[in-house]
C-alpha positions as CSV (number, residue, x, y, z in Angstrom):
1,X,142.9,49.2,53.0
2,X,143.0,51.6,49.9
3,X,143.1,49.0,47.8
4,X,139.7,48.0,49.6
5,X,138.4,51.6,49.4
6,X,139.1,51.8,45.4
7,X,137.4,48.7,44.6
8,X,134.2,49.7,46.7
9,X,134.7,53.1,45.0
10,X,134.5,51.7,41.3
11,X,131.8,49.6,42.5
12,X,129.6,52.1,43.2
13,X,130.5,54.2,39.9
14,X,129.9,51.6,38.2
15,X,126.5,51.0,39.4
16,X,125.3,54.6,39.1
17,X,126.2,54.3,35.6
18,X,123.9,51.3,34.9
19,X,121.3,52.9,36.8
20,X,121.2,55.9,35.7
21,X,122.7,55.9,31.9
22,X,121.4,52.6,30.9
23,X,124.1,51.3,28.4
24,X,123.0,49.0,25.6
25,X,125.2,45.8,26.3
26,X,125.5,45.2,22.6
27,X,127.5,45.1,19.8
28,X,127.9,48.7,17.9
29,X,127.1,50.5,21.3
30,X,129.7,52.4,22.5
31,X,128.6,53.0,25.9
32,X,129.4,50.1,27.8
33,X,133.4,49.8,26.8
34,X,132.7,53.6,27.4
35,X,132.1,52.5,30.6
36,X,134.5,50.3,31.0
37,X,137.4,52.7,29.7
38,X,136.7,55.3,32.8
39,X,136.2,53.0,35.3
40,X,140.0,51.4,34.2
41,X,141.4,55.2,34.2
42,X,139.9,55.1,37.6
43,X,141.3,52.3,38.7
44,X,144.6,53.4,37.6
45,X,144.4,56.6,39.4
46,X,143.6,54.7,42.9
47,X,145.9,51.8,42.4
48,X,148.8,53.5,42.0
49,X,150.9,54.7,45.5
50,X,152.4,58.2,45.3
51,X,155.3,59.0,48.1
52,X,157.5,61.9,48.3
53,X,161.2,61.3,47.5
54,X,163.0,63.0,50.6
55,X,165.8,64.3,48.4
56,X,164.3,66.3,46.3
57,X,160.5,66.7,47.7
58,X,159.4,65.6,44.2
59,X,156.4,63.4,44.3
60,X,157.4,59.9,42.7
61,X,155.4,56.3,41.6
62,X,156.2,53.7,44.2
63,X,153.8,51.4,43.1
64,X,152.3,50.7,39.6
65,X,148.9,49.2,39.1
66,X,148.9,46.0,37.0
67,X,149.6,45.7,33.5
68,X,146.3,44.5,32.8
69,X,145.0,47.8,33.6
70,X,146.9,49.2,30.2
71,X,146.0,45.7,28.0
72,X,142.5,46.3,28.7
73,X,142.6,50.5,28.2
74,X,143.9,49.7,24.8
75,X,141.5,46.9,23.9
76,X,138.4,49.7,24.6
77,X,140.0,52.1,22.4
78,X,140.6,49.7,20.0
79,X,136.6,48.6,20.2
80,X,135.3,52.6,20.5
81,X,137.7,54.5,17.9
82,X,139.4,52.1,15.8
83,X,136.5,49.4,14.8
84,X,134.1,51.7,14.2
85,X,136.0,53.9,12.2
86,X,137.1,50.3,10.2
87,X,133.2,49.1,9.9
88,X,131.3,52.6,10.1
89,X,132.4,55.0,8.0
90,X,130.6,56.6,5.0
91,X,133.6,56.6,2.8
92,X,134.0,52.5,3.1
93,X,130.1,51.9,3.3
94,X,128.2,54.5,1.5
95,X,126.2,51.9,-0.2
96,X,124.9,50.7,2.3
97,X,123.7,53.8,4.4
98,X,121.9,54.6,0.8
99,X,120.1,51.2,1.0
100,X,119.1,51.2,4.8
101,X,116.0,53.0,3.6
102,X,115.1,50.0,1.7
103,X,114.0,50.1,-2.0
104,X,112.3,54.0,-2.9
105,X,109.4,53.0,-5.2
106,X,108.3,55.8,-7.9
107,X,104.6,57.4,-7.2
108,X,102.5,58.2,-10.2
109,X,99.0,59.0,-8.3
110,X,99.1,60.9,-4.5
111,X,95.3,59.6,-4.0
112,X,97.0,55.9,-3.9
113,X,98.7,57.3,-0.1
114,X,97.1,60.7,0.8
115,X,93.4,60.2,0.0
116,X,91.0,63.2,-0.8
117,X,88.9,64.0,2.8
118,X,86.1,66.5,3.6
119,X,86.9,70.0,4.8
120,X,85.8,68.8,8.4
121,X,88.7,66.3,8.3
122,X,91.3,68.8,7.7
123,X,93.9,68.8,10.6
124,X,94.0,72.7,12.1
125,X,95.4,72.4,15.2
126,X,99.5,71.7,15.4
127,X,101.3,70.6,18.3
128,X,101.9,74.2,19.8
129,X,98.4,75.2,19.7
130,X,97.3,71.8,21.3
131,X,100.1,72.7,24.1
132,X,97.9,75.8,24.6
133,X,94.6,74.6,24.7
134,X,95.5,71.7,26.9
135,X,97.5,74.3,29.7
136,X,93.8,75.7,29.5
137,X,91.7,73.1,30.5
138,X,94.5,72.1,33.2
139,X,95.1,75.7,34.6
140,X,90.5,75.2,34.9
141,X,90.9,73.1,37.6
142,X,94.1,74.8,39.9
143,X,94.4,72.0,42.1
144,X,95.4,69.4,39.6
145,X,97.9,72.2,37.8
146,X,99.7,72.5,41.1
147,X,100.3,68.7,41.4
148,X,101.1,67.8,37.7
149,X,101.9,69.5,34.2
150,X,101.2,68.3,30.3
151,X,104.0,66.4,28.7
152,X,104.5,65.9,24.9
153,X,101.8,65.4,22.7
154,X,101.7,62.6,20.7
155,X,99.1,63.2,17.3
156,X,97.7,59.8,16.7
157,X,94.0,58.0,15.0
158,X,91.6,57.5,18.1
159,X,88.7,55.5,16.6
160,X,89.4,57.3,12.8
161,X,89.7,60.8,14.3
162,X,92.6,62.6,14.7
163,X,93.8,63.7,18.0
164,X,96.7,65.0,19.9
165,X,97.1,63.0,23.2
166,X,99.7,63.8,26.2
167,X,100.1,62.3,29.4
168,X,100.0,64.1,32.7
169,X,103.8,64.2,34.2
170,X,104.8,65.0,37.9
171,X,105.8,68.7,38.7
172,X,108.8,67.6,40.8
173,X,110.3,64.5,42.9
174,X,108.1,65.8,46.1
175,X,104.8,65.7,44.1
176,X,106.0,62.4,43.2
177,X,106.5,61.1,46.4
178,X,102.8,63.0,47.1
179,X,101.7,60.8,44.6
180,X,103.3,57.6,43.4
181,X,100.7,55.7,42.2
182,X,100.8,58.0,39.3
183,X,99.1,61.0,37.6
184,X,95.0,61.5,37.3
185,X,94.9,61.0,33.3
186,X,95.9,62.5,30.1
187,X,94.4,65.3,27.7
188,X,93.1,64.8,24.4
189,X,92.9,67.9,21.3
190,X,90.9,67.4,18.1
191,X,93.4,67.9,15.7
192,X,90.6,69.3,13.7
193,X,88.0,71.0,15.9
194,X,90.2,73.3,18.4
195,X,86.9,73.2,20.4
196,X,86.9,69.7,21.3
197,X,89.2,69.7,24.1
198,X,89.3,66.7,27.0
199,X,90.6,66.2,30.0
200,X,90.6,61.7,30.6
201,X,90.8,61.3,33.9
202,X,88.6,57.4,34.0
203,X,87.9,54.8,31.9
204,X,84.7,52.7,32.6
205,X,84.1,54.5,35.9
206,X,87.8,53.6,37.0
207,X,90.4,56.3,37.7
208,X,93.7,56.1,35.6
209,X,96.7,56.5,37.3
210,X,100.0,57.2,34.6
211,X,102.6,55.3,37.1
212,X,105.4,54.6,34.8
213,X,106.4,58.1,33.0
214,X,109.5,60.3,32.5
215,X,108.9,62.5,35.1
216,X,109.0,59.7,37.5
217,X,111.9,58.1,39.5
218,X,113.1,55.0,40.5
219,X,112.0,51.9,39.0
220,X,108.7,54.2,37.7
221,X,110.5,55.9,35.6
222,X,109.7,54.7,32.1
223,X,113.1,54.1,30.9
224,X,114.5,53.2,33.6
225,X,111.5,50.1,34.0
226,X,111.9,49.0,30.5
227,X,115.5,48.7,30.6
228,X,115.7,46.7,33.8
229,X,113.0,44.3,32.6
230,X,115.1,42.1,30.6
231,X,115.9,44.4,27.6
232,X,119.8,45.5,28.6
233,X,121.3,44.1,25.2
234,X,118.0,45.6,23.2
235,X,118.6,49.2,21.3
236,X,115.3,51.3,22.5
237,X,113.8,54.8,21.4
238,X,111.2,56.9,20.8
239,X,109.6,56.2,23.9
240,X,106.2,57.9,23.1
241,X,102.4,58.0,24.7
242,X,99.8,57.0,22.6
243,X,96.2,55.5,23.6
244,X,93.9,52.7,22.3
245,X,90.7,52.8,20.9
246,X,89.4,52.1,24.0
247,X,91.7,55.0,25.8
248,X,94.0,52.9,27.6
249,X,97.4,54.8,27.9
250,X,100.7,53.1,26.8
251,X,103.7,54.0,26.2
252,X,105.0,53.1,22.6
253,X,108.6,52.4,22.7
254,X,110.8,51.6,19.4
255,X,113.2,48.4,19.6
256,X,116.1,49.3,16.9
257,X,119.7,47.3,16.0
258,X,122.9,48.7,13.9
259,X,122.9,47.4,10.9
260,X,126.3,49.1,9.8
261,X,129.2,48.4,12.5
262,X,128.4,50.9,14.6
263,X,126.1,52.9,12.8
264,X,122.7,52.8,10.6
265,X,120.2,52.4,13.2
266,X,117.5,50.5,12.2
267,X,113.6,49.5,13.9
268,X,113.0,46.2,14.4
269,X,110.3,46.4,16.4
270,X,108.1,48.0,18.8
271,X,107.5,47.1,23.0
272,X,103.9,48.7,24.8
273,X,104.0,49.3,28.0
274,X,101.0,49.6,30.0
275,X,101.1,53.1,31.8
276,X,99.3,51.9,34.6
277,X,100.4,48.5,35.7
278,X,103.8,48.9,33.7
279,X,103.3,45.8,32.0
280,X,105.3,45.0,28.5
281,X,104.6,43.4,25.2
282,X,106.8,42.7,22.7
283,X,106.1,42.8,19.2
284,X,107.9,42.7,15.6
285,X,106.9,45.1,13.1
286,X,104.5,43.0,11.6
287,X,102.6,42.3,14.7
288,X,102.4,45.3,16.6
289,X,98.6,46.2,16.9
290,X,97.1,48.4,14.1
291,X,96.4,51.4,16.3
292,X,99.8,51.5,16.9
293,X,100.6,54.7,14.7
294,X,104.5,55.1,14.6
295,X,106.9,52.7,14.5
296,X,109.7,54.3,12.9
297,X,110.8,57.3,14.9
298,X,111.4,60.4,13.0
299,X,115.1,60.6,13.5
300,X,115.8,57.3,12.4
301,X,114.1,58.2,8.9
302,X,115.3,61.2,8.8
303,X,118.7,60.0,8.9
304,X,118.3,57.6,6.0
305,X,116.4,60.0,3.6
306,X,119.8,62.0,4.3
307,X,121.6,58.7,3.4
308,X,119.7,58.3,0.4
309,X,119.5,61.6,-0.9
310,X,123.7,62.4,-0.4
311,X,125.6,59.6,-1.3
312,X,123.2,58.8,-4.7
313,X,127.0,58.6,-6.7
314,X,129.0,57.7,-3.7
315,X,130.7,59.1,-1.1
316,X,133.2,61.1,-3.2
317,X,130.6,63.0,-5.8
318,X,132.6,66.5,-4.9
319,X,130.0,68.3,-7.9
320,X,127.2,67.5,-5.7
321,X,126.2,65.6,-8.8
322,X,122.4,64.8,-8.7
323,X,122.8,65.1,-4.8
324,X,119.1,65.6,-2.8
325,X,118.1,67.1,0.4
326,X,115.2,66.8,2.4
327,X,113.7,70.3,2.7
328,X,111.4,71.3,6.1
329,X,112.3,68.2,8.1
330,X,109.1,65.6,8.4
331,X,105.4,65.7,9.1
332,X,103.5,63.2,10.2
333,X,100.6,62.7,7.5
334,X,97.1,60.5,7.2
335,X,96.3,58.3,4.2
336,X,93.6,55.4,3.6
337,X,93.1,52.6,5.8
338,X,94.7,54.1,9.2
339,X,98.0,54.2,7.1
340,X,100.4,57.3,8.2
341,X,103.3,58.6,6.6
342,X,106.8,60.5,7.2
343,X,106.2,63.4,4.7
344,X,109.5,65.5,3.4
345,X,110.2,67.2,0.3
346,X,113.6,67.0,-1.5
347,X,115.4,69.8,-3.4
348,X,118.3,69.7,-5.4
349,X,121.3,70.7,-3.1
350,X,122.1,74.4,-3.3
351,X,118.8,74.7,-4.7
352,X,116.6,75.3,-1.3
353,X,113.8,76.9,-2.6
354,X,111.8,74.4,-4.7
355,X,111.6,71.1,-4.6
356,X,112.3,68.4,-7.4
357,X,109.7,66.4,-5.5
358,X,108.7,64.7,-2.2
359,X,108.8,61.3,-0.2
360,X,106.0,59.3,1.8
361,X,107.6,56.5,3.9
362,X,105.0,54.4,6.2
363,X,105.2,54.9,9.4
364,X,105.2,51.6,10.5
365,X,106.7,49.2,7.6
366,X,109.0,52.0,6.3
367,X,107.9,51.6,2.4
368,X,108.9,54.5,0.7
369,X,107.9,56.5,-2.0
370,X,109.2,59.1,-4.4
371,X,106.8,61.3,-6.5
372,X,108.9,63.3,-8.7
373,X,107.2,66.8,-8.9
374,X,108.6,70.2,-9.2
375,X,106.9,72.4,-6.6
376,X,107.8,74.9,-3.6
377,X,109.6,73.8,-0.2
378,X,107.4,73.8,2.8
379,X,109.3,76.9,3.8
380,X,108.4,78.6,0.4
381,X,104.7,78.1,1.0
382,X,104.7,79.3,4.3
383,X,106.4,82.8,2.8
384,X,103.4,82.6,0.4
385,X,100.5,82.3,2.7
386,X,101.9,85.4,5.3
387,X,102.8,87.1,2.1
388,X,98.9,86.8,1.5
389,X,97.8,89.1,4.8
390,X,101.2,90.8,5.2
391,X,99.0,93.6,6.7
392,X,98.2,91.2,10.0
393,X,101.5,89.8,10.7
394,X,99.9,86.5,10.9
395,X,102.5,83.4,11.1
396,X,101.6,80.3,9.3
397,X,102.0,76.8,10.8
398,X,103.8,73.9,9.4
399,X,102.3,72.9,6.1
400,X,100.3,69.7,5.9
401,X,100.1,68.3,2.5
402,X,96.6,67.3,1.1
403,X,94.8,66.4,-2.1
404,X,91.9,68.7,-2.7
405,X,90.2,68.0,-6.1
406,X,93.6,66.1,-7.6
407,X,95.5,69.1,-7.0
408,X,98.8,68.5,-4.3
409,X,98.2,71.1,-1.7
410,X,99.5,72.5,1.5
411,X,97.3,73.1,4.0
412,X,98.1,75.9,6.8
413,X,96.7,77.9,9.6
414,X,97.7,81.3,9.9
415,X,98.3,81.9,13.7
416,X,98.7,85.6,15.4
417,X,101.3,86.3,18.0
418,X,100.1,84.6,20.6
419,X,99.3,81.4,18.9
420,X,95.5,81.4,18.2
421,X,94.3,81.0,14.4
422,X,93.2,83.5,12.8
423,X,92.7,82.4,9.5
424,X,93.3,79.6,7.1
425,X,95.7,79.1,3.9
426,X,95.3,76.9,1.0
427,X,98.8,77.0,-1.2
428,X,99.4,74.5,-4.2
429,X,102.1,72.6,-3.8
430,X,103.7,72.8,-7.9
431,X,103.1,76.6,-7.5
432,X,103.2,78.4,-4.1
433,X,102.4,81.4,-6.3
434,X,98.7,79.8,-6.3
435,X,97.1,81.0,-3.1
436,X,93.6,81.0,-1.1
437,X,93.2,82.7,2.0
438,X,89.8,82.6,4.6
439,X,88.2,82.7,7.9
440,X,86.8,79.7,7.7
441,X,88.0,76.5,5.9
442,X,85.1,76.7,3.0
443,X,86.1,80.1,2.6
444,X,89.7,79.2,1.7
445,X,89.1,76.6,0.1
446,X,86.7,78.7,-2.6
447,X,89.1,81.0,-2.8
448,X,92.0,78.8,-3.4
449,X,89.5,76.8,-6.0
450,X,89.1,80.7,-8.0
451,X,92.7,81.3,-7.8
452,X,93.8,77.8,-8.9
453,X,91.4,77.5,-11.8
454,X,91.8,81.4,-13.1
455,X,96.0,80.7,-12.9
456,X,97.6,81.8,-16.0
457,X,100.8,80.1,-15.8
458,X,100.7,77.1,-18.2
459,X,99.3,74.7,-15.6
460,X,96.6,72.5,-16.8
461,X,93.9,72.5,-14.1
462,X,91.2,70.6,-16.7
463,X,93.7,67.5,-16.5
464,X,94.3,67.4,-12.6
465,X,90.5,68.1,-11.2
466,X,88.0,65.9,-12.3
467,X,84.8,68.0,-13.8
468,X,81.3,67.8,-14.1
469,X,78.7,69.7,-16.4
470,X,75.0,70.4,-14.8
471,X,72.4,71.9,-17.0
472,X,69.5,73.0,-15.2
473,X,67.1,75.4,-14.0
474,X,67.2,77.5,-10.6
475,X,64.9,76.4,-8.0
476,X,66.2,78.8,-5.2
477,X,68.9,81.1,-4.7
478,X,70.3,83.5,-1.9
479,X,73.1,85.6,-1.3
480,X,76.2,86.1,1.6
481,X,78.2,88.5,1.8
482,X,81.8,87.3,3.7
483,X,85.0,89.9,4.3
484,X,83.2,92.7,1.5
485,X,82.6,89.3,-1.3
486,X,79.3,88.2,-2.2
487,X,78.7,84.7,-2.4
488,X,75.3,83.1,-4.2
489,X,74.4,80.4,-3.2
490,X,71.7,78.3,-4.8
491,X,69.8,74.8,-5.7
492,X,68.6,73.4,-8.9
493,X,66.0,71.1,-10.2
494,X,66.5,67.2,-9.6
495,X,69.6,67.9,-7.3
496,X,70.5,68.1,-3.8
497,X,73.5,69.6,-3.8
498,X,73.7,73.4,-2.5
499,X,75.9,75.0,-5.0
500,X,77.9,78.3,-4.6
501,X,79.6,80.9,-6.7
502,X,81.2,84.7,-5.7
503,X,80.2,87.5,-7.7
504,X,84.0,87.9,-9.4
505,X,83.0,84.6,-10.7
506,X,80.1,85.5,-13.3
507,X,78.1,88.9,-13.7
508,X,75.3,87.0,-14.5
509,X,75.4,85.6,-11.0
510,X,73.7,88.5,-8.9
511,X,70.9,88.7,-11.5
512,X,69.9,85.6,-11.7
513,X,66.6,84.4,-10.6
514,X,64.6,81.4,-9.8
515,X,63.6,79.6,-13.0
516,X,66.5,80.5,-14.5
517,X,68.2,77.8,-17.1
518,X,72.2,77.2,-16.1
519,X,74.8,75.9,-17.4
520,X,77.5,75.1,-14.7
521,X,80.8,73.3,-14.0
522,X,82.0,72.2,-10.8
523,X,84.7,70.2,-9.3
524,X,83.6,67.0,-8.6
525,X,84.8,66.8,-5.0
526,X,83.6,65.3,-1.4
527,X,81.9,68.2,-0.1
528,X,78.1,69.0,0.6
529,X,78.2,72.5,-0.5
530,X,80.1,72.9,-4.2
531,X,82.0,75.4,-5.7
532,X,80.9,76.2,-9.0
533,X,84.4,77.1,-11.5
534,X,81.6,78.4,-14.3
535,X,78.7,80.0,-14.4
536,X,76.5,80.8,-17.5
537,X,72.8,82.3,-17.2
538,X,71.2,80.8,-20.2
539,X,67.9,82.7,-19.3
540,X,69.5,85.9,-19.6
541,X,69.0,87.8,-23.0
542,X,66.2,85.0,-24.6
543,X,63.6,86.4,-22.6
């Protein structure tokens, strides 16, 4: 009869541990002979029969449980300690956790990956404030805040505009079982317009229901589904929501396999799951659909830029001899043709705050580049920017790096205590000394343009910023004045452009007139109103 009870017993844990912890029945997982390992300790505990020995009250072994019970305890150890300590560790295969991240080609131009954009298409809201704005538009409407809450958000190209996407979640196993068909929709933030704000609740008239989601249970939950649907022996990750162009909600999930022993996890793939019907689609890397922005999860790439960067002589390079870090950890950034990139920089080791350059890796086909380029950490520029307006105690978001007329620049909001932004900060990547401050995005950018091209400090702004020469004669002018600076902005003959200079800029500028010949030089850049870098009133003093 006990020997009954122990077998239902190890039966049942061993169900609830398929069930709930889902173990990859692979090689180089440990957690199935994990597994296996405590349910044989169990059944060594219930199959052995205790009795007490009348003569001396002692409790004694009157029956052992079978040898195979030991053979097999020893083969799992064997298979979780000793193999991969034999196949997996740095100090045998250091080589190869360098290579997992593929060949790391050498960049010479950051417009071939991170392409110049327009001051509209610069991204100014981060996750946190998207969290914020999207608990406001659900706390508008109390009865759907009662019934479901905002999960993570995803940033991700909608149609070739940026936008930070979450799911609604369940509150709670009771507003699941209220609800099991699945939450009303998902909430969408302009990554660049904190204004435009949405709350998806149908698509073509018909109500989306997110059925299959963490916060679910049973077979809805999302893990749970993909793993019992034929994917047991597949490594999966990064289970994250993203939408189509035509705002159907998925879930994007990341199909990996180790490549060394036990270790170096690598993507092999990607499996979409509709959110609504749960159905799944497998696809390689090659052929997963183009509005599919991530395939290879942060961590994973993380993990080999590590690789790459520590064991560049080995695993026994005790000097730290040319060793590299990454610096800030990784941001997701936007390049040409839909591409998106893992961005990082790398320092020197010991050396935290500058950077001996930085690393774009694709997104979805891993390529990776190095530009080699002294500059400041992400951190460094963030200490720059506050630095700027110290006197406000503003806090500046995670840098995003852009090109803004050639130059590499980080690109930062500067947010107040309670997470709203306040201002804007412009801070060049080769010298975070180099720093423009506004409260609006044209106003930064101007100032970072003055302060960049006025820098005395041996960098050649000529040879980075691509210039243009206008002479011409005034055909109408005005004046702004923003934060106690006067700005001048005006028009010449034969040209459409609105041009625009401050008064530190030239004291010709505030008395100049129409009719006026100029001489001017501007960055030749993507914007409808220019910055002028020099102004000369030829007018003045021939009349």
């Amino acid at each position: 009869m006990k020997k009954i009870f122990a077998s239902i017993l190890l039966v049942i844990v061993a169900f609830c541990f398929f069930y709930f912890g889902q173990p990859v029945l692979n090689y180089g997982f440990v957690q199935m002979p994990v597994l296996i390992g405590f349910l044989l300790l169990i059944g060594i505990v219930l199959f052995t029969k205790l009795a007490i020995n009348p003569a001396n009250k002692q409790l004694v072994i009157t029956e052992k449980p079978s040898k195979i019970f030991k053979i097999l305890i020893v083969l799992v150890l064997a298979y979780v300690i000793i193999l991969p300590l034999a196949t997996s560790l740095p100090m045998f295969r250091s080589e190869s956790y360098r290579n997992l991240i593929g060949e790391v080609k050498n960049g010479n131009d950051l417009k071939n990956h991170i392409a110049p954009i327009s001051l509209d298409e610069i991204r100014v809201v981060d996750e946190r404030l998207a969290m914020l704005l999207g608990e406001k538009i659900i706390g508008s409407q109390p009865s759907l805040g009662s019934q479901a809450e905002i999960g993570d958000f995803t940033i991700q190209k909608v149609n070739n505009k940026l936008y930070w996407v979450a799911p609604l979640l369940h509150t709670g196993f009771l507003k699941w079982m209220n609800n099991s068909e699945g939450t009303p929709g998902y909430v969408m933030v302009s990554a660049t317009n904190e204004r435009d704000v949405k709350l998806v609740q149908e698509i073509n008239g018909k109500p989306i229901k997110i059925k299959f989601q963490p916060e679910a249970f049973f077979g809805s939950e999302i893990e749970r589904h993909v793993y019992f649907s034929g994917y047991t022996t597949t490594g999966l990750t990064d289970f994250s929501f993203e939408i189509d162009d035509a705002g159907n909600p998925f879930w994007i999930v990341t199909t990996y396999k180790k490549e060394i022993g036990f270790g170096g996890s690598n993507a092999t793939g990607t499996l979409i799951v509709d959110a609504q019907t749960g159905v799944i689609t497998q696809y390689s890397t090659e052929e997963t659909p183009l509005w599919v922005d991530r395939i290879q999860p942060i961590h994973f790439i993380e993990e080999q830029l590590s690789d790459w960067g520590e064991y560049v002589q080995g695993y026994w390079n005790w000097s730290n001899e040319n060793k590299l870090q990454t610096t800030e950890g990784l941001t997701l950034v936007y390049g040409e043709n839909h591409k998106s990139y893992w961005y990082t920089g790398l320092s020197s080791v010991g050396k935290e705050e500058s950077t001996v350059g930085f690393v774009l890796v694709d997104t979805r086909t891993k390529e990776t580049t190095y530009y080699k380029q002294s500059g400041a950490t992400e951190y460094a520029a963030q200490r720059s920017a506050e630095g700027k307006v110290q006197e406000k105690g503003y806090h500046a978001s995670l840098p995003i790096p852009y090109v803004v007329n050639n130059i590499p620049t980080y690109v930062m909001t500067l947010k107040d205590d309670g997470g709203l932004v306040k201002m804007f900060a412009m801070v060049s990547i080769k010298d975070y000394t180099i720093v423009g401050v506004g409260n609006t995005m044209r106003e930064t950018l101007m100032s970072y343009k003055n302060v960049y091209n006025m820098a005395d400090n041996g960098m050649d702004a000529k040879s980075l910023t691509s210039k243009k020469n206008l002479t011409s004669v005034i055909t109408r002018i005005s004046n702004d004045i923003k934060n106690g600076n006067s700005f001048y902005y005006f028009m010449v003959k034969d040209n459409p452009a609105i041009f625009v200079g401050s008064s530190q800029l030239s004291n010709e500028l505030p008395i100049t007139n129409i009719g006026d010949s100029i001489q001017i030089h501007f960055d030749v850049d993507m914007e409808q109103i220019i910055d002028v870098s020099d102004f000369d009133n030829l007018s003045i003093g021939k009349k």
